[in-house]
Steps between C-alpha positions, in 0.01 A plus 500: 500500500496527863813570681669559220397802387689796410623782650306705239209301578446474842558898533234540190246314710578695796483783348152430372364387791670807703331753242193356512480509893646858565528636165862530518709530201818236575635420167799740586656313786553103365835542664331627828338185508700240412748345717894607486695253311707267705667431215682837437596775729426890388734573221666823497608674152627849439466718127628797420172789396366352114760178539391176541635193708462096431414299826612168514199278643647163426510422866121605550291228329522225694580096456270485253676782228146643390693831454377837689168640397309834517561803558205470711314829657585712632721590193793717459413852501861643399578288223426146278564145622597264253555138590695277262480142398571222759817327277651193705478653838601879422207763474583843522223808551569859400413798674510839219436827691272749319726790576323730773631612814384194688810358720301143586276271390337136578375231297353117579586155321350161597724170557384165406354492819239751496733726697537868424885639458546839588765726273612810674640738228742829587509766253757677475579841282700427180857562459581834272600418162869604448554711205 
């Protein structure tokens, strides 16, 4: 076990031993913790207000072609991540806005490397519906 534990791991273990010393509740902030991924810069994405957009994350994963995993915390708060399968080096994750008046939102994946990806999201208001 060792070294190679997980991302999920290693921040569950901190976590315990942080809450036991100063009673903090961490379990909110895995991607606080955990160290950018060199592996994949911040993505960008924009939706339109109750659309949702696919993120390609092929290029994320690393040598090794694990495929993306997470979302990790802290979630979304504006809408659901979805991340697809990992299918001969093409993985895709989709961001659905709920359909509030948010205009941004953030969500964390983790590369094969432990690293966490950050996904910047714009909202933006949805076109009218022509009649």
């Amino acid at each position: 076990m060792g070294i190679f534990l997980g991302l999920r791991t290693r921040f569950w273990l901190r976590s315990v031993l942080l809450v036991g010393i100063a009673g903090v509740n961490v379990f909110a902030t895995a991607a606080v913790l955990a160290k950018p991924s060199v592996l994949c810069p911040t993505l960008k994405a924009t939706v339109a207000n109750t659309g949702s957009v696919a993120i390609d994350v092929s290029h994320c994963d690393g040598p090794f072609d694990g495929g993306m995993s997470g979302p990790i915390s802290p979630l979304a708060k504006q809408g659901l991540v979805t991340i697809g399968k990992n299918s001969r080096n093409v993985q895709r994750v989709t961001y659905k806005h709920k359909g509030n008046s948010a205009t941004g939102d953030v969500f964390y994946l983790e590369d094969n490397d432990n690293g966490v990806v950050t996904v910047n999201i714009t909202i933006t208001k949805a076109k009218p519906k022509k009649s």
